[in-house]
MARKETI-415629 format. One line per field, with one value per residue (C-alpha): residue in one letter; y, x, z; residue number from 1. Coordinates in nm, 4 decimals, decimal comma, always signed. Last residue first. Example, Ala and Ser with C-alpha at 12.3 -4.5 7.8 and 13.67 -1.06 7.14 Angstrom:
residues 2
rest (S | A) .
c2 (-0,1060 | -0,4500) .
c1 (+1,3670 | +1,2300) .
c3 (+0,7140 | +0,7800) .
nr (2 | 1) .
***
This chain:
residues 98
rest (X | X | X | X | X | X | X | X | X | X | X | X | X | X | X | X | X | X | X | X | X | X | X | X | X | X | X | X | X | X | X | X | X | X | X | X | X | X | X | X | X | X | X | X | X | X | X | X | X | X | X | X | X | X | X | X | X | X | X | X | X | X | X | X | X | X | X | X | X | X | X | X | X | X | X | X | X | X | X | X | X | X | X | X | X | X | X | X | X | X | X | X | X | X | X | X | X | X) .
c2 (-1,4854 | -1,5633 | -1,4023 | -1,5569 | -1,7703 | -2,0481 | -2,0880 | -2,3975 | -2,5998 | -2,3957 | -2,4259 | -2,2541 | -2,1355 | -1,8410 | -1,5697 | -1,8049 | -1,8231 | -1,4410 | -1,3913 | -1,6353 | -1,4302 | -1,1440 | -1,2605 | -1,3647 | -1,0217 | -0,8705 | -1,0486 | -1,0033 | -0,6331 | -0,7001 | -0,9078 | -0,6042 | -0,3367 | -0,0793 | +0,2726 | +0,3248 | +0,2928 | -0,0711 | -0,2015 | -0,5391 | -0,7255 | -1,0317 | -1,1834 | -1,4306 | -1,7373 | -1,9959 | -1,8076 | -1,6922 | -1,3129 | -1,2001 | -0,8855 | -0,8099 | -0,4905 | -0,4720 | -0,1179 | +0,1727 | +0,5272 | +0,6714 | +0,5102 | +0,8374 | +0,8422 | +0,4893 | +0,3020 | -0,0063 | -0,1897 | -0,1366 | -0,3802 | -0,0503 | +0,1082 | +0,2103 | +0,5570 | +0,8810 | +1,0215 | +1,0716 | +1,2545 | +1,5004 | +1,5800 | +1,6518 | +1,8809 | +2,0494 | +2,0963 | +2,2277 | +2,5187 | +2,5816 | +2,6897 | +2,8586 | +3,0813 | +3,1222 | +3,2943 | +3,0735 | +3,1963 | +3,2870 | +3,2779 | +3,4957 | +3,5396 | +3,8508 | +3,8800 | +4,1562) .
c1 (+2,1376 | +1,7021 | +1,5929 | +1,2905 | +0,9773 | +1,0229 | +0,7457 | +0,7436 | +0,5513 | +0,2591 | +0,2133 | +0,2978 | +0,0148 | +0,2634 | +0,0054 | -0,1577 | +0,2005 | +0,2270 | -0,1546 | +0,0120 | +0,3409 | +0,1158 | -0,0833 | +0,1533 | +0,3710 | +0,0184 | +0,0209 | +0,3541 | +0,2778 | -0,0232 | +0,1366 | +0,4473 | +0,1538 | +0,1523 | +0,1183 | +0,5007 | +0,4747 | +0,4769 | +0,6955 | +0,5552 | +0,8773 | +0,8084 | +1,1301 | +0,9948 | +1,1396 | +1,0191 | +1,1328 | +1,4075 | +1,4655 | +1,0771 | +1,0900 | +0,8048 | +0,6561 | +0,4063 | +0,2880 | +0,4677 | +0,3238 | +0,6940 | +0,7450 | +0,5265 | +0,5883 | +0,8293 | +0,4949 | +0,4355 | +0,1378 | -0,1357 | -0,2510 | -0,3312 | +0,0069 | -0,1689 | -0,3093 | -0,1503 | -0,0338 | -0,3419 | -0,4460 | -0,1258 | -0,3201 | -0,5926 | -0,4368 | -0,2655 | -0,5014 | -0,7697 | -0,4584 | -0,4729 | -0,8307 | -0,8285 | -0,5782 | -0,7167 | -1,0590 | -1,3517 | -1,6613 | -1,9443 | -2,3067 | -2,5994 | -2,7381 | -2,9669 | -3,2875 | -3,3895) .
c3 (+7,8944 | +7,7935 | +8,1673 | +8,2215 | +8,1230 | +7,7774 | +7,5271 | +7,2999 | +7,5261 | +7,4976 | +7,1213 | +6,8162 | +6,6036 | +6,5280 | +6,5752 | +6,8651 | +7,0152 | +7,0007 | +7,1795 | +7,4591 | +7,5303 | +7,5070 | +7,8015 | +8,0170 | +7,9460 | +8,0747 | +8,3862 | +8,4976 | +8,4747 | +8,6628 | +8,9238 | +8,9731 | +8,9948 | +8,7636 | +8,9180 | +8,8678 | +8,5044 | +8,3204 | +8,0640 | +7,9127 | +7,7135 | +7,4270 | +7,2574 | +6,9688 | +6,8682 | +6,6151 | +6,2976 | +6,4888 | +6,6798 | +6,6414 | +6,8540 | +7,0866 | +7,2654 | +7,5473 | +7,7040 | +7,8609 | +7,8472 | +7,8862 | +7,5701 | +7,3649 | +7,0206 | +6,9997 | +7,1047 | +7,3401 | +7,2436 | +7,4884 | +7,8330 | +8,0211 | +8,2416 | +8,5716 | +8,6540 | +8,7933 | +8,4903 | +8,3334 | +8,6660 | +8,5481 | +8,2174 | +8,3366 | +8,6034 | +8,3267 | +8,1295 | +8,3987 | +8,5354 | +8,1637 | +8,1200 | +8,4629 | +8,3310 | +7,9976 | +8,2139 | +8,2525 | +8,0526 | +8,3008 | +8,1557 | +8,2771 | +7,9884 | +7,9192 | +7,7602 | +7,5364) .
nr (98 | 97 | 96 | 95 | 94 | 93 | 92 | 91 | 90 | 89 | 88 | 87 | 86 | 85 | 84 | 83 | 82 | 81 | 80 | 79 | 78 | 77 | 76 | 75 | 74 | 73 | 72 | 71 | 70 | 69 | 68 | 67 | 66 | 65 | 64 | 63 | 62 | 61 | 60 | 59 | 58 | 57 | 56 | 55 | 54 | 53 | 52 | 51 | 50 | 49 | 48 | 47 | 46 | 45 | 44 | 43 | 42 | 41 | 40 | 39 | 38 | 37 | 36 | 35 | 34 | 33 | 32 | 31 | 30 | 29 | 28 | 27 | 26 | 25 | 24 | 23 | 22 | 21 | 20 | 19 | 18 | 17 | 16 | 15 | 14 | 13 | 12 | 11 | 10 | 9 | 8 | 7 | 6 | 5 | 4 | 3 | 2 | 1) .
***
């Protein structure tokens, strides 16, 4: 009979690896993702059609996300929302709408 000479890791070890897993998950930017109600600590894009020619479009990014990428991303879903509406550029307005 042969025997194996393989370790199982203890339920200690097991969690200590969960939780660091789960903490490195933490430590990365915001990906370009629809916001969700589950989990809006993860941050993402979310938009709100206010008229039929209007649309309010918000990127929320965690600390990792950099100002230009966050920037970037609202860009970009700004521009996927006018293809939706096959609106065109001119009909999108930048900033604070107060």
């Amino acid at each position: 009979m042969r025997s194996s000479n393989v370790q199982r890791s203890s339920p200690i070890a097991s969690a200590l690896g969960l939780v660091l897993a789960g903490v490195t998950a933490c430590t990365t930017a915001t990906p370009y993702q629809p916001a969700t109600l589950n989990h809006p600590a993860a941050g993402g894009y979310s938009d709100q059609q206010i008229e039929a020619n209007r649309s309010r479009v918000t990127f929320a990014g965690n600390s990792m996300t950099s100002r230009q990428t966050v920037e970037t991303f609202l860009l970009y879903r700004a521009a996927q929302r006018l293809c939706i509406n096959n609106q065109t550029s001119d009909q999108i307005r930048l900033g604070d709408p107060g």
